[in-house]
N, CA, C and O atoms as a GROMACS GRO file, in nm:
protein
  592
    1UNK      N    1   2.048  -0.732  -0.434
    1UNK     CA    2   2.085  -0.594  -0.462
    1UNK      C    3   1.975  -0.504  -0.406
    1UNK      O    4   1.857  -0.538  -0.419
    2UNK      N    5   2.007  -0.397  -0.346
    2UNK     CA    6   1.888  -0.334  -0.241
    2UNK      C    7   1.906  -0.177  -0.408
    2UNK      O    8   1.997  -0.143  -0.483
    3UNK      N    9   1.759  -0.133  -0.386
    3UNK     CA   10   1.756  -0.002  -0.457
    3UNK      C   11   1.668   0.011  -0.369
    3UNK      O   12   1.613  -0.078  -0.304
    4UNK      N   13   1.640   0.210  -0.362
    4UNK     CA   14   1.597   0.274  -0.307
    4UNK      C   15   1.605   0.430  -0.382
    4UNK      O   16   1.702   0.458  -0.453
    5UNK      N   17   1.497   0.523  -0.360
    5UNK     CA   18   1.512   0.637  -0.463
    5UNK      C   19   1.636   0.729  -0.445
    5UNK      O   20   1.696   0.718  -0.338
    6UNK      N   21   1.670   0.794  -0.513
    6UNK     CA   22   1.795   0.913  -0.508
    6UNK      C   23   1.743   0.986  -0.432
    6UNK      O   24   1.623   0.996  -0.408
    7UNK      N   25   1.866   1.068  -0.367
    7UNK     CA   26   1.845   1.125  -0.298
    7UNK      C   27   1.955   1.228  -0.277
    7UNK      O   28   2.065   1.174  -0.261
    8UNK      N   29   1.959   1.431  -0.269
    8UNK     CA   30   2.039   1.490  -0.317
    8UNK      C   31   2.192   1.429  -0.280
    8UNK      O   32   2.271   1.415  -0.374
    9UNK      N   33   2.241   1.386  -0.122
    9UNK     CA   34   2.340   1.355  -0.128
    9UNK      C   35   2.416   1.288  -0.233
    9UNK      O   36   2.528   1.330  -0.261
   10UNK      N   37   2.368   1.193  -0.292
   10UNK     CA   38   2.411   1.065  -0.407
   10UNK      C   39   2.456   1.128  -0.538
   10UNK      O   40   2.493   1.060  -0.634
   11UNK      N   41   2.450   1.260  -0.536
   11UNK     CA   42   2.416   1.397  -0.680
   11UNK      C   43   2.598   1.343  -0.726
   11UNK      O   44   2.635   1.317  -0.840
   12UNK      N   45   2.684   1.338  -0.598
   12UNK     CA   46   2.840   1.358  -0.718
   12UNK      C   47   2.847   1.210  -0.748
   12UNK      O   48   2.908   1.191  -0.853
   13UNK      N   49   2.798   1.088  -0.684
   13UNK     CA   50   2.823   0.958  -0.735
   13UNK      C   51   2.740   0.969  -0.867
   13UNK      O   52   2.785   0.993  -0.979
   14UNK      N   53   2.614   0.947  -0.833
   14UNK     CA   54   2.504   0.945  -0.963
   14UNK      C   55   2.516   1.024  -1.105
   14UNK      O   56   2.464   0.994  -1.213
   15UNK      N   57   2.602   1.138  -1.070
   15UNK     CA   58   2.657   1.218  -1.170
   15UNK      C   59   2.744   1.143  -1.285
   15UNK      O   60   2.729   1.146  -1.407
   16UNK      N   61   2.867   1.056  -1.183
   16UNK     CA   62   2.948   0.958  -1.275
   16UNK      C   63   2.846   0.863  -1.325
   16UNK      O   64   2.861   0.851  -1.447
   17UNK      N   65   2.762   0.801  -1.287
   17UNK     CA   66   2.726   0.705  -1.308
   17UNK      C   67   2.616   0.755  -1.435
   17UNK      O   68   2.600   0.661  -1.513
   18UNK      N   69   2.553   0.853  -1.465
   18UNK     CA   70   2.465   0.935  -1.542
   18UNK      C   71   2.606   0.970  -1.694
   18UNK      O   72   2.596   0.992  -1.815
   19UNK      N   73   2.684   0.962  -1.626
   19UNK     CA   74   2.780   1.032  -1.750
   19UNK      C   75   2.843   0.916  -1.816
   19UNK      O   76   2.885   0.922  -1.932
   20UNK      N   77   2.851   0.769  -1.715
   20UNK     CA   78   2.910   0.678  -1.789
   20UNK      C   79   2.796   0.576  -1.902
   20UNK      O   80   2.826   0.503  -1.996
   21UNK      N   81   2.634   0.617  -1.832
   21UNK     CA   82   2.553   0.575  -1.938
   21UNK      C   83   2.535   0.666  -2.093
   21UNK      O   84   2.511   0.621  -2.205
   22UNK      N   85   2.560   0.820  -2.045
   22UNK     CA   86   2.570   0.851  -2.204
   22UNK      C   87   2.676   0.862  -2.264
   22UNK      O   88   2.674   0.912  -2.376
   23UNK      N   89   2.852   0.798  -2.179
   23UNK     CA   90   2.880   0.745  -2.279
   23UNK      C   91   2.874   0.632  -2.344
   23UNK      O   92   2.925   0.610  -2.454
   24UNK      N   93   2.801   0.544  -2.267
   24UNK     CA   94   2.746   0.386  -2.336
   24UNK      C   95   2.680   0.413  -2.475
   24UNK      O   96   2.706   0.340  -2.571
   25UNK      N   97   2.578   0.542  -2.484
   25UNK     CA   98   2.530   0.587  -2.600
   25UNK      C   99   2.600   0.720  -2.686
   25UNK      O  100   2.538   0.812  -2.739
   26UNK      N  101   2.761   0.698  -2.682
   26UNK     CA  102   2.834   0.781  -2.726
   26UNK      C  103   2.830   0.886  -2.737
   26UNK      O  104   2.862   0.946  -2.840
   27UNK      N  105   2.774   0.963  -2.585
   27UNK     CA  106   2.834   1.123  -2.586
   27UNK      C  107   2.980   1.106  -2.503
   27UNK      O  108   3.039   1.017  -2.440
   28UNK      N  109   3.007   1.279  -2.551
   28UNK     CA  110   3.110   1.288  -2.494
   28UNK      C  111   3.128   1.317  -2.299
   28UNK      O  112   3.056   1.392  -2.234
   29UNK      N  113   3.205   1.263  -2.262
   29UNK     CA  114   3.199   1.317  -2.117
   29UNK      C  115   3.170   1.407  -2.100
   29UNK      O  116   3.218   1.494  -2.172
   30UNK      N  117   3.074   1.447  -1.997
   30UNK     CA  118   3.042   1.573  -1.918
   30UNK      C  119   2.991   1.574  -1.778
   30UNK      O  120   2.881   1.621  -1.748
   31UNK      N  121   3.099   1.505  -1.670
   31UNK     CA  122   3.044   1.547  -1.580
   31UNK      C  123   2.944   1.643  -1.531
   31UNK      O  124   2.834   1.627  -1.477
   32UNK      N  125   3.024   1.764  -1.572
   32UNK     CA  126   2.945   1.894  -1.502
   32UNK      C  127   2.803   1.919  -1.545
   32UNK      O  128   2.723   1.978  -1.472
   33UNK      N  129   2.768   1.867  -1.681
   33UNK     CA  130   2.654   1.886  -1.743
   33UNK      C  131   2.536   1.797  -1.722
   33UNK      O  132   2.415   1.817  -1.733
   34UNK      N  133   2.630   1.655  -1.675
   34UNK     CA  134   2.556   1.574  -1.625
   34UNK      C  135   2.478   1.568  -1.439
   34UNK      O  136   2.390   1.509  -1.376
   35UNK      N  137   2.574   1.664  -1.423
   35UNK     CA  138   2.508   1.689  -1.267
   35UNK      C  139   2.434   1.813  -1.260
   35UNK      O  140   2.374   1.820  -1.153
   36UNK      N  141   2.419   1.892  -1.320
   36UNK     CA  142   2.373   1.966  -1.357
   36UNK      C  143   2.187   1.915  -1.402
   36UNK      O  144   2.092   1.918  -1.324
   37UNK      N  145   2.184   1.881  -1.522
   37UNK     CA  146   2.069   1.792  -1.560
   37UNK      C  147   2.004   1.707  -1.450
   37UNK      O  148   1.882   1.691  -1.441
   38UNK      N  149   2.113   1.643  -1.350
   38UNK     CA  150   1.980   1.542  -1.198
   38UNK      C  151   1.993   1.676  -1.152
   38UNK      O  152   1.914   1.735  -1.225
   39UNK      N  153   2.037   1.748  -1.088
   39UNK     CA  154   2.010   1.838  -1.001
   39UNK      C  155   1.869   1.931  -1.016
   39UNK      O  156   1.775   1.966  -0.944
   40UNK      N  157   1.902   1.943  -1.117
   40UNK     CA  158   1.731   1.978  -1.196
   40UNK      C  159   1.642   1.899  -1.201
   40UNK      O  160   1.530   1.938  -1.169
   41UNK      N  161   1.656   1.795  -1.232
   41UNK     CA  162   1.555   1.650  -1.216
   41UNK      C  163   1.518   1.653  -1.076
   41UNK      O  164   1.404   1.607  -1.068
   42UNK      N  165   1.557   1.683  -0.974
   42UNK     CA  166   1.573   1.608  -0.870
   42UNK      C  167   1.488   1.779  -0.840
   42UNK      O  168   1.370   1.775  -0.805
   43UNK      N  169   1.526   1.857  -0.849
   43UNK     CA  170   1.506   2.012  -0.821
   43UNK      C  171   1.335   1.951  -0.863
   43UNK      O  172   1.244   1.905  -0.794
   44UNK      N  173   1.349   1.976  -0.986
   44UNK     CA  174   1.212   1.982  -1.005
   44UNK      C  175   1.100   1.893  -0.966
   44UNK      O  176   0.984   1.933  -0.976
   45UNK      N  177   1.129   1.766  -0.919
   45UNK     CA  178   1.083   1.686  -0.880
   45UNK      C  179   1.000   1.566  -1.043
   45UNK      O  180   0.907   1.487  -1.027
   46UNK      N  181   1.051   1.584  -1.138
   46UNK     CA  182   1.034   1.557  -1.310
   46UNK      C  183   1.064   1.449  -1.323
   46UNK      O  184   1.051   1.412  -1.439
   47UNK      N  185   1.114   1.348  -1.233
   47UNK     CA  186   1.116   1.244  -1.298
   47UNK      C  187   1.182   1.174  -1.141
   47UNK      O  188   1.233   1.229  -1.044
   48UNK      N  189   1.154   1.029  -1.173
   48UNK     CA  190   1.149   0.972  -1.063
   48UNK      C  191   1.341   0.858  -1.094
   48UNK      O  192   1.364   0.774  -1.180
   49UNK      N  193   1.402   0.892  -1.022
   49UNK     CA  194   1.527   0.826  -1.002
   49UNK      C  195   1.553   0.724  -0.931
   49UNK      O  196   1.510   0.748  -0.819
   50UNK      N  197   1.602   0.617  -0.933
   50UNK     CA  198   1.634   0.488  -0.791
   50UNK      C  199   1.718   0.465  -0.825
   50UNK      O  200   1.722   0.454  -0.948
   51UNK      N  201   1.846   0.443  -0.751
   51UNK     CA  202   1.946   0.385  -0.717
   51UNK      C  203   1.955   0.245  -0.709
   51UNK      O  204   1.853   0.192  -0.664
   52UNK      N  205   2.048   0.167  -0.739
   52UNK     CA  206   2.072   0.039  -0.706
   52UNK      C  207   2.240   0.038  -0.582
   52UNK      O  208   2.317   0.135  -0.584
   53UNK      N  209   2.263  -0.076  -0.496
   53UNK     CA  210   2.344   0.005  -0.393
   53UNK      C  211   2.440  -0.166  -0.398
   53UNK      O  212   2.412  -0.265  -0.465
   54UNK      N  213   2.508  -0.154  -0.340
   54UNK     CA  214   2.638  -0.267  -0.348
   54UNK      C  215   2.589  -0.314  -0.181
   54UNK      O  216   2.500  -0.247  -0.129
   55UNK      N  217   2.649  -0.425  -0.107
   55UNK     CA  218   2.607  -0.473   0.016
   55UNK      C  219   2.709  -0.334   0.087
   55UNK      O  220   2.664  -0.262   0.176
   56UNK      N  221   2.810  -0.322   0.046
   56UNK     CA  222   2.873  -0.214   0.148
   56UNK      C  223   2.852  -0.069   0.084
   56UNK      O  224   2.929   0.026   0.101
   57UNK      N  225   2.737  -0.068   0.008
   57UNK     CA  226   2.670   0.079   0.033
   57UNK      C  227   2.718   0.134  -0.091
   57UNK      O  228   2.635   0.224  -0.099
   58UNK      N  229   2.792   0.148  -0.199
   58UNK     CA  230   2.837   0.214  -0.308
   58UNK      C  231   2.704   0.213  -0.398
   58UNK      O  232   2.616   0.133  -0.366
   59UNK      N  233   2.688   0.293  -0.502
   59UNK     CA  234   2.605   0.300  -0.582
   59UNK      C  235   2.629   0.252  -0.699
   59UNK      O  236   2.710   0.301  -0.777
   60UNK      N  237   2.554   0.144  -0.722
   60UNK     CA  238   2.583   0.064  -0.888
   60UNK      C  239   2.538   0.090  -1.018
   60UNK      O  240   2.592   0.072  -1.127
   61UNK      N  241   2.436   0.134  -0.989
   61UNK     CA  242   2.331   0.195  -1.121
   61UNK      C  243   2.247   0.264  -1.058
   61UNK      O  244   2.228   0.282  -0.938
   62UNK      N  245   2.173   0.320  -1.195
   62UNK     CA  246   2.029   0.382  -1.184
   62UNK      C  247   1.902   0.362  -1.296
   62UNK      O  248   1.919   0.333  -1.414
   63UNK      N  249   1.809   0.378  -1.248
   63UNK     CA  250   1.667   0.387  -1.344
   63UNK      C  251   1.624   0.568  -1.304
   63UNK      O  252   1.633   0.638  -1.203
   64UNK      N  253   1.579   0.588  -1.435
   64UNK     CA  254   1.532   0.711  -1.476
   64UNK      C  255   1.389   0.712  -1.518
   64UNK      O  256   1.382   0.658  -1.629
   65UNK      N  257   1.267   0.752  -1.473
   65UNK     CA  258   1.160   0.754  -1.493
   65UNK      C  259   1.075   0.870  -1.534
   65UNK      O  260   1.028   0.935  -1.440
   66UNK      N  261   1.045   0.908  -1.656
   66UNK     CA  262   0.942   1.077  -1.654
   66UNK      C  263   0.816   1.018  -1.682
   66UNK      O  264   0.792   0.932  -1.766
   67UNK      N  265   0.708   1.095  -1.573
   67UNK     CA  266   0.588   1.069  -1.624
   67UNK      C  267   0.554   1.092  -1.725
   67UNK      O  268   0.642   1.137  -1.799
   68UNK      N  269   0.398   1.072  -1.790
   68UNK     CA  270   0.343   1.130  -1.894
   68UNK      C  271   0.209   1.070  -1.862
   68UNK      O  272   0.197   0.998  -1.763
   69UNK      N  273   0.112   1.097  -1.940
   69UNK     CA  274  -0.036   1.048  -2.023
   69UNK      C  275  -0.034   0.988  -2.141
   69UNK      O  276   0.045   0.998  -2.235
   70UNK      N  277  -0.130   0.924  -2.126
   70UNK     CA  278  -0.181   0.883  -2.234
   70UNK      C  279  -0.354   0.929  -2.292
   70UNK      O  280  -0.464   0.898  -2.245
   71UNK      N  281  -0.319   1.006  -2.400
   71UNK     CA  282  -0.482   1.026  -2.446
   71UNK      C  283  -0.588   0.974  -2.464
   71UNK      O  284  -0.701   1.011  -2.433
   72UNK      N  285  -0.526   0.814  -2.558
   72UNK     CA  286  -0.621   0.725  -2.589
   72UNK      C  287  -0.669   0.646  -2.478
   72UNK      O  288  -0.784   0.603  -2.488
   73UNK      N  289  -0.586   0.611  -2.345
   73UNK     CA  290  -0.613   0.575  -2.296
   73UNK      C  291  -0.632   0.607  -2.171
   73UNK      O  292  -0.633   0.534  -2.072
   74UNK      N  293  -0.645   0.698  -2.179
   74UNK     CA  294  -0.713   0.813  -2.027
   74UNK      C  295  -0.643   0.774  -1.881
   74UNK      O  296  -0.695   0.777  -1.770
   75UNK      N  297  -0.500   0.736  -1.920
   75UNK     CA  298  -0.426   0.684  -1.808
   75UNK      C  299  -0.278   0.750  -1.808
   75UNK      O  300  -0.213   0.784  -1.907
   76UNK      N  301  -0.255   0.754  -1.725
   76UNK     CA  302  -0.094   0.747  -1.681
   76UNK      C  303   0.015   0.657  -1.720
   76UNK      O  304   0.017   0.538  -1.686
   77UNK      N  305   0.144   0.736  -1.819
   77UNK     CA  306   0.203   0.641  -1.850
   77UNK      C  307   0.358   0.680  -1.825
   77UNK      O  308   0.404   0.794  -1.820
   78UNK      N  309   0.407   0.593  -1.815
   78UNK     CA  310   0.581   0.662  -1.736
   78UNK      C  311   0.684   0.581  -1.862
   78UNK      O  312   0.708   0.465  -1.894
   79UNK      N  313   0.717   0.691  -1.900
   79UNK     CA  314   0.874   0.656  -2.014
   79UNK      C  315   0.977   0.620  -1.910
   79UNK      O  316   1.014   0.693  -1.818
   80UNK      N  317   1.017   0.501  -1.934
   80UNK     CA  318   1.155   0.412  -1.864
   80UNK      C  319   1.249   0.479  -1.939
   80UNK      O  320   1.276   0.424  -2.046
   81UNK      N  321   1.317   0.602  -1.911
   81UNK     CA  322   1.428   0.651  -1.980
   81UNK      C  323   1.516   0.617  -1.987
   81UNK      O  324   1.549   0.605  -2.105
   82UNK      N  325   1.613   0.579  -1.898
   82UNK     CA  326   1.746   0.506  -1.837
   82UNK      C  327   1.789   0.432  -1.727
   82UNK      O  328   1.799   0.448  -1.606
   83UNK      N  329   1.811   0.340  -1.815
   83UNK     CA  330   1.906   0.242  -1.672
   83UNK      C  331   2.030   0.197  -1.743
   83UNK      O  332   2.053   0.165  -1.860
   84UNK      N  333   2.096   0.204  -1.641
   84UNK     CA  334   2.212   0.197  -1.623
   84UNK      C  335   2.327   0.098  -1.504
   84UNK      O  336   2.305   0.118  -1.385
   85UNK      N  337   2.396   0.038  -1.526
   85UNK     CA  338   2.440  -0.015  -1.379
   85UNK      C  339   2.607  -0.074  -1.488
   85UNK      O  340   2.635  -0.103  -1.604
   86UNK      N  341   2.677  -0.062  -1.343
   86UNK     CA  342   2.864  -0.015  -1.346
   86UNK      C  343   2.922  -0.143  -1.451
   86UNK      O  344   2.853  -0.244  -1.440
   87UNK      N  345   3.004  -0.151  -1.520
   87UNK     CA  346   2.987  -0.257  -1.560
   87UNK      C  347   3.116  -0.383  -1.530
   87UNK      O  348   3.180  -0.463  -1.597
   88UNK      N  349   3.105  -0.339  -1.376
   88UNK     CA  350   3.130  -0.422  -1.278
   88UNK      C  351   3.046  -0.524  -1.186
   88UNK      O  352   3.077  -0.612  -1.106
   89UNK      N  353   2.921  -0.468  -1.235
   89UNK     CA  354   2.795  -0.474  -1.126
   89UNK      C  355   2.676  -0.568  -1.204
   89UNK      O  356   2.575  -0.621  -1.157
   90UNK      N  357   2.729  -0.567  -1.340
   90UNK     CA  358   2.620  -0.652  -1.406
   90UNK      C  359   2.627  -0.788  -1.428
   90UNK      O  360   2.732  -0.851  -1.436
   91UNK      N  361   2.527  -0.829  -1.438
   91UNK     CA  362   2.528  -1.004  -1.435
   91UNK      C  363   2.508  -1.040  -1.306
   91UNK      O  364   2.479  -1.158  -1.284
   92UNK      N  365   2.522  -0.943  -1.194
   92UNK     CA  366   2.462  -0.974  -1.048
   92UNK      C  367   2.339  -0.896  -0.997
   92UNK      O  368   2.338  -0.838  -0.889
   93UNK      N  369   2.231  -0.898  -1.086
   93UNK     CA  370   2.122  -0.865  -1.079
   93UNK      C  371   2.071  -0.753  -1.013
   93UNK      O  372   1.957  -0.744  -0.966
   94UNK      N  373   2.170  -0.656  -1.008
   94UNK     CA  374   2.148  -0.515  -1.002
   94UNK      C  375   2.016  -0.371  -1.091
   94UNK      O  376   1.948  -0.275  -1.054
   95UNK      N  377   2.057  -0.470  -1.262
   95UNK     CA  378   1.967  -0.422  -1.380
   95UNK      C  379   1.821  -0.485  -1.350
   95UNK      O  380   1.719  -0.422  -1.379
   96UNK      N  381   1.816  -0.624  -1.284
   96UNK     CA  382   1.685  -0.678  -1.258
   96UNK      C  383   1.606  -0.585  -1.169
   96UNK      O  384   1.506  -0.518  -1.195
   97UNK      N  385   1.706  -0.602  -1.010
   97UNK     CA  386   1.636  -0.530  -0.948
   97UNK      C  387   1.565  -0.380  -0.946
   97UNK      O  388   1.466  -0.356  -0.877
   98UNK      N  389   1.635  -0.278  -1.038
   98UNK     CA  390   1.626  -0.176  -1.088
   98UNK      C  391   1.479  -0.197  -1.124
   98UNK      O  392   1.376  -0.167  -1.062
   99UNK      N  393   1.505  -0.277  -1.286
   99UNK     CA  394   1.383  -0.258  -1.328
   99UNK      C  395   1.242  -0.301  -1.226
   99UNK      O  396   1.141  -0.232  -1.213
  100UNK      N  397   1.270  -0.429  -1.161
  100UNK     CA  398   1.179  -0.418  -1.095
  100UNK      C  399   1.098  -0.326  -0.959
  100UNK      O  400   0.986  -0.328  -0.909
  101UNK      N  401   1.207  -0.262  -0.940
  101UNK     CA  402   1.219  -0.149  -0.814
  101UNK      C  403   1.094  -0.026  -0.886
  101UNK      O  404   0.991   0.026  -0.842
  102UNK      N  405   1.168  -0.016  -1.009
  102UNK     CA  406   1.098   0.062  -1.137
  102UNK      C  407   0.926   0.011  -1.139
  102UNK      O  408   0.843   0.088  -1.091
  103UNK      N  409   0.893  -0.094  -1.185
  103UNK     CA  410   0.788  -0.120  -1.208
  103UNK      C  411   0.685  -0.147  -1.047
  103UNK      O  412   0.567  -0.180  -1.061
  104UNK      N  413   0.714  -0.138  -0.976
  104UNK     CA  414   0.661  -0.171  -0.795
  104UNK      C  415   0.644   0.018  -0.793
  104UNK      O  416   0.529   0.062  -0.793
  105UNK      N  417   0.723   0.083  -0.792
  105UNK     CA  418   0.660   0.213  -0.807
  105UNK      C  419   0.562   0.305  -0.901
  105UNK      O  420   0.477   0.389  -0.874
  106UNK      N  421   0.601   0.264  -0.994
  106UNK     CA  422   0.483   0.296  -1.116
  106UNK      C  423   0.321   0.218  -1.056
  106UNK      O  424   0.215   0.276  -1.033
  107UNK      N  425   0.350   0.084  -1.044
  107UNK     CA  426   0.206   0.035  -0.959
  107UNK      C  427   0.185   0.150  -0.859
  107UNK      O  428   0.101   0.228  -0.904
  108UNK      N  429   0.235   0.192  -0.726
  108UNK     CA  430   0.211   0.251  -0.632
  108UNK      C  431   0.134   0.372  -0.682
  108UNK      O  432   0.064   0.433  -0.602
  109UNK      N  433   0.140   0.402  -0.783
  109UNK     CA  434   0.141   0.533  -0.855
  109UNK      C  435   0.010   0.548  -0.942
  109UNK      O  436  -0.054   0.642  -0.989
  110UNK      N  437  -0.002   0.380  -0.940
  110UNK     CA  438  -0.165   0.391  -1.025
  110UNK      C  439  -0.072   0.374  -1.166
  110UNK      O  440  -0.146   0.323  -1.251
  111UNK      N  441   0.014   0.390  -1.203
  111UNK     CA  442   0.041   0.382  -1.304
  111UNK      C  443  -0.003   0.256  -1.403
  111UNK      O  444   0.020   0.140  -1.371
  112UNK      N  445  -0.076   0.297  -1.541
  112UNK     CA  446  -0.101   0.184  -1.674
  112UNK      C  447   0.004   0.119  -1.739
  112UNK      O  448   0.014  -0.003  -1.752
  113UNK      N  449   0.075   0.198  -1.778
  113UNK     CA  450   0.206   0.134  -1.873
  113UNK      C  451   0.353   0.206  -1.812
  113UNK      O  452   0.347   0.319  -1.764
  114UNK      N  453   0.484   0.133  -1.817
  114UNK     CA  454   0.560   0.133  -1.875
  114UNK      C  455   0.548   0.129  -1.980
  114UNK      O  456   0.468   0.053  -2.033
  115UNK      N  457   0.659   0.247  -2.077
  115UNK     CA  458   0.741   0.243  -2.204
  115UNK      C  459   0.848   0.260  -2.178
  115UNK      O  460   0.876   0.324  -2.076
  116UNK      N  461   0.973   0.192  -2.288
  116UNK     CA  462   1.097   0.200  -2.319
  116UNK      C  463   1.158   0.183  -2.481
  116UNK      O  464   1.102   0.115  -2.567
  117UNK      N  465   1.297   0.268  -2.504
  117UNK     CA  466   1.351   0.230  -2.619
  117UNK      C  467   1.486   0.184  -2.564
  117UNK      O  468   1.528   0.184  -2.449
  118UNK      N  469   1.524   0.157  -2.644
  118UNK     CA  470   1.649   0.092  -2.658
  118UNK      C  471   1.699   0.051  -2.772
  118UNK      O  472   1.625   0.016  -2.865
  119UNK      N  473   1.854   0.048  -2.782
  119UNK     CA  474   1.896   0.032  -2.941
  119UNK      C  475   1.875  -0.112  -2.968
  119UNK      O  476   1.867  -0.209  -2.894
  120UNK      N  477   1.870  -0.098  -3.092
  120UNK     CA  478   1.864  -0.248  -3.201
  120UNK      C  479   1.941  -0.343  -3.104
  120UNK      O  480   1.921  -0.448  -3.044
  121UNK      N  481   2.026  -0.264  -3.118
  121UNK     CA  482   2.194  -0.355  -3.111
  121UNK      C  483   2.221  -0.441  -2.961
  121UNK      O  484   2.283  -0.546  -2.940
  122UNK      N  485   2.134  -0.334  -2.851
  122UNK     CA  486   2.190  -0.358  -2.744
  122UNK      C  487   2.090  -0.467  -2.668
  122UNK      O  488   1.989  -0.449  -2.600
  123UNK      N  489   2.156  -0.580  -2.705
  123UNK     CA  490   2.066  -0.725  -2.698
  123UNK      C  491   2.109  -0.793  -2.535
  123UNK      O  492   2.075  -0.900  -2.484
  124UNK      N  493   2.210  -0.666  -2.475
  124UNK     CA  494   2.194  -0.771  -2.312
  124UNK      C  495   2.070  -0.707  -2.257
  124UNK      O  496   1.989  -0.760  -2.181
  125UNK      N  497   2.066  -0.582  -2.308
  125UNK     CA  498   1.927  -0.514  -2.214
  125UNK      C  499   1.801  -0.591  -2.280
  125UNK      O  500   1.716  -0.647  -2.210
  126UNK      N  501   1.798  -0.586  -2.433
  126UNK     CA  502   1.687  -0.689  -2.469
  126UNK      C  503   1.615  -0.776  -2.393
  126UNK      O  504   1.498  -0.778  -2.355
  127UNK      N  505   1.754  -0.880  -2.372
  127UNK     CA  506   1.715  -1.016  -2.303
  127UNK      C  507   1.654  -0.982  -2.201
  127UNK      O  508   1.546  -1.038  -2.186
  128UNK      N  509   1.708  -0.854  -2.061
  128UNK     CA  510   1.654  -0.839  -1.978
  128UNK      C  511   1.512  -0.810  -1.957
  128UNK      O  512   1.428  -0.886  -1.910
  129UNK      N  513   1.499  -0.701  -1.993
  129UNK     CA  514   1.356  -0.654  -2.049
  129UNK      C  515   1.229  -0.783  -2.091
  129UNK      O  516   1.116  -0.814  -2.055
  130UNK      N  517   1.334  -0.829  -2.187
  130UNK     CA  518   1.189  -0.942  -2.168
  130UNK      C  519   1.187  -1.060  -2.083
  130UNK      O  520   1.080  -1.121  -2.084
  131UNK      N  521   1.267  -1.102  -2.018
  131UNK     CA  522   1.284  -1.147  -1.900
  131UNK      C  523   1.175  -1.119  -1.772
  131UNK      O  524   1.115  -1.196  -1.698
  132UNK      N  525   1.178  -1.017  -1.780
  132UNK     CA  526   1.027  -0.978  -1.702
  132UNK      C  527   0.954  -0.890  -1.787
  132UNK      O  528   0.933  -0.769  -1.777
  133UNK      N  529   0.924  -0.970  -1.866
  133UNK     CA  530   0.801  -0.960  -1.902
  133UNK      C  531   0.776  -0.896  -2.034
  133UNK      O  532   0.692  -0.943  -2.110
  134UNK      N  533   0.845  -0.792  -2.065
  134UNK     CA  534   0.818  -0.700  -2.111
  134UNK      C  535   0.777  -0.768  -2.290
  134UNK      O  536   0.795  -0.881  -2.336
  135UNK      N  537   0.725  -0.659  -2.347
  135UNK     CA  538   0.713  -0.700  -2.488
  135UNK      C  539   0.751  -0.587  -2.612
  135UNK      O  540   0.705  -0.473  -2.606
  136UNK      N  541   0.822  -0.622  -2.703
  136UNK     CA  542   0.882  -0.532  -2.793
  136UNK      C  543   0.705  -0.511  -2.861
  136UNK      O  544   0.611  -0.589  -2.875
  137UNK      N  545   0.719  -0.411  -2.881
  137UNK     CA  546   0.599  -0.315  -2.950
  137UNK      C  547   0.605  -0.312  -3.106
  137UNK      O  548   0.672  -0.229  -3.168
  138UNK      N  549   0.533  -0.402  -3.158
  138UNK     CA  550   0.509  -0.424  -3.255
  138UNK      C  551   0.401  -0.381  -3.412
  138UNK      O  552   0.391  -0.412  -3.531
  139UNK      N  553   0.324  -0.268  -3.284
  139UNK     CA  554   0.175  -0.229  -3.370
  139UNK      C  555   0.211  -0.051  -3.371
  139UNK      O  556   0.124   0.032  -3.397
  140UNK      N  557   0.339  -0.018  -3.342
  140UNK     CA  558   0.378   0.104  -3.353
  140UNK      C  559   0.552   0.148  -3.387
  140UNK      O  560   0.655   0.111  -3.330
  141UNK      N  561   0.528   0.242  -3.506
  141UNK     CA  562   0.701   0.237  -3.517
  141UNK      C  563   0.730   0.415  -3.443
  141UNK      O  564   0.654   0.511  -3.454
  142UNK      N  565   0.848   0.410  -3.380
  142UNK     CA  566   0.885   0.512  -3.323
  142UNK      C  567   0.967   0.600  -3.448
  142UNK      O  568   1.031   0.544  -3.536
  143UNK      N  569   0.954   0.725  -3.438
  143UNK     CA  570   1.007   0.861  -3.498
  143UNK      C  571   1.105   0.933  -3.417
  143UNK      O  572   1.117   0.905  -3.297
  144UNK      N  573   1.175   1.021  -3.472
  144UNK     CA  574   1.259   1.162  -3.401
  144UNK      C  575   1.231   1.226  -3.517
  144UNK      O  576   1.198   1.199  -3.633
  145UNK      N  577   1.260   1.345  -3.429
  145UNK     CA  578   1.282   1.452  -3.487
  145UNK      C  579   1.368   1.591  -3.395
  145UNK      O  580   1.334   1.671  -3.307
  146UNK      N  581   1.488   1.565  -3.472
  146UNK     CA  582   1.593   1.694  -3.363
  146UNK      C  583   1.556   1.789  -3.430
  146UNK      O  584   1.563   1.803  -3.552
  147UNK      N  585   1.496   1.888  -3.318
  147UNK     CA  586   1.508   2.034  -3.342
  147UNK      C  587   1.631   2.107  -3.255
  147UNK      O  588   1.659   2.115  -3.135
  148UNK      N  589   1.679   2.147  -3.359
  148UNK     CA  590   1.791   2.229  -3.294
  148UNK      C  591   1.785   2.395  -3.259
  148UNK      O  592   1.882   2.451  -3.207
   0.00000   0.00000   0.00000
């Protein structure tokens, strides 16, 4: 599976593909809102996007990346926000390559850590995740808080 970063053309595919991951996490459809939101991403240059691509060129998924810091540790750290891939496309190592496409740029970048959440529930991404490597975080519990 070849990935490579987004790029504006990809804005009306990536759009579906952005709208079919939040409805994986039960929003309601919104195209328009969802292209809207990369276009700004992409505008602002806020976060780092890659594509995953089919052998005859269609777009299968994506990874979503926003930088950040870290205080304590006087380094650079990038929140793994979203990935996503068609769910036609999975089980043929599209989600692998992603993530790893993901983590080869964060190196380039100097980057210290990856972080990610993900639900309880959703135990195919689990497996993946720790598959390479990764480790559920155990010495910290995560919070929200919606301000509306």
């Amino acid at each position: 599976m070849k990935t490579r970063p987004a790029v504006m053309s990809d804005l009306e595919v990536l759009s579906g593909l952005l709208d079919g991951y939040r409805q994986f996490y039960s929003q309601q459809s919104d195209i328009e809102a969802a292209r809207l939101f990369l276009e700004q991403r992409m505008g602002l240059g806020d976060s780092y996007i890659l594509v995953s691509e089919s052998d005859d060129g269609a777009l299968t998924g994506f990874v979503q990346m926003y930088p950040g810091v870290s205080t304590v540790g006087l380094n650079a750290r990038w929140t793994l926000n979203d990935l996503f891939v068609l769910p036609n496309y999975r089980d043929q190592g599209a989600g692998k390559a992603l993530m790893e496409a993901a983590t080869q740029l964060a190196r380039e970048h100097g980057v210290a850590r990856l972080i990610l959440m993900t639900q309880v529930e959703n135990q195919r991404a689990q497996h993946l995740y720790e598959s390479l490597g990764w480790q559920r975080n155990t010495a910290f519990y995560g919070y929200l808080l919606d301000i509306k």
